[in-house]
N, C-alpha and C positions, 0 to 999 in steps of 0.2 A: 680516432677519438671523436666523440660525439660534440657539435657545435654549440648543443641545445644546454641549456644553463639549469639550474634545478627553478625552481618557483619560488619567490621570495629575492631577497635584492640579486640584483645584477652582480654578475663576475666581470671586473674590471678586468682581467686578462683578455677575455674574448670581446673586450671592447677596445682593447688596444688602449689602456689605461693599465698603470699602477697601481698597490693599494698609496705608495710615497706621495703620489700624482693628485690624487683622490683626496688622502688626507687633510690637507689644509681647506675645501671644498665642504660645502656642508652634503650629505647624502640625499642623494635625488629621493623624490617623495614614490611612492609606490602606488599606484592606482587601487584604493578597494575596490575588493573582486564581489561580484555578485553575489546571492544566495542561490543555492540549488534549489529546484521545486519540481515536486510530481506532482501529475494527475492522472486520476485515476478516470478508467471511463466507467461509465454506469453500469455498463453489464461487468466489468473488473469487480465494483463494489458488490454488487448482487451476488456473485460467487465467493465474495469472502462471506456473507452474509452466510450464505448455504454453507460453506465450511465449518462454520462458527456451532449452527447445528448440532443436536446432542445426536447419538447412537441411533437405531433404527431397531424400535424397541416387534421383532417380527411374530411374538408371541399375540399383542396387540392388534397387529397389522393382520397376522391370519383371521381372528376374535371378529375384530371387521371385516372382513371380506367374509366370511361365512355368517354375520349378521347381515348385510347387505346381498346373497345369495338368497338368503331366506324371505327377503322382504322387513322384516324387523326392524333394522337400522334406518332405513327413509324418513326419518320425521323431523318437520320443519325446524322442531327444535334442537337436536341434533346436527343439522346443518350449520344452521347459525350458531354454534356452539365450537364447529367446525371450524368457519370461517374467522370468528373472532380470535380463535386463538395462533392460525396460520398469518392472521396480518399483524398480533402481537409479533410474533417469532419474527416476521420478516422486516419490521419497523424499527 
């Protein structure tokens, strides 16, 4: 049999105590126990980020690579239209 007591008040038996003994005694106070806490690291968070992410829409994705084959797709406004919307998704 295991020595080790469950978590929460003490077993007077493995304390070589009574509950008779105990009884008239008022009950020993219990130390509050801490809170648990995670952290996450940054690259952790980034990855749920990218998980979070909708589908990989490849109809779109071929659409562009065959406009940027052609030269068509390169314009500054498009870029920046690019960019703005990959730092929305990732913010």
């Amino acid at each position: 049999m295991s020595n080790i007591s469950p978590i929460g008040r003490p077993n007077p038996a493995l304390l070589g105590r009574s509950d008779r003994a105990n009884s008239s005694q008022a009950s020993p106070a219990v130390a509050p126990r801490g809170q648990d806490q995670v952290e996450l690291s940054p690259r952790a968070q980034l990855l749920s980020k990218i998980a979070q992410l909708p589908e990989i829409r490849q109809d779109l994705v071929d659409r562009v690579r065959s406009e940027i084959d052609s030269g068509s797709y390169d314009t500054p406004e498009k870029v920046d239209a690019l960019m703005d919307n990959l730092l929305e998704d990732l913010a």
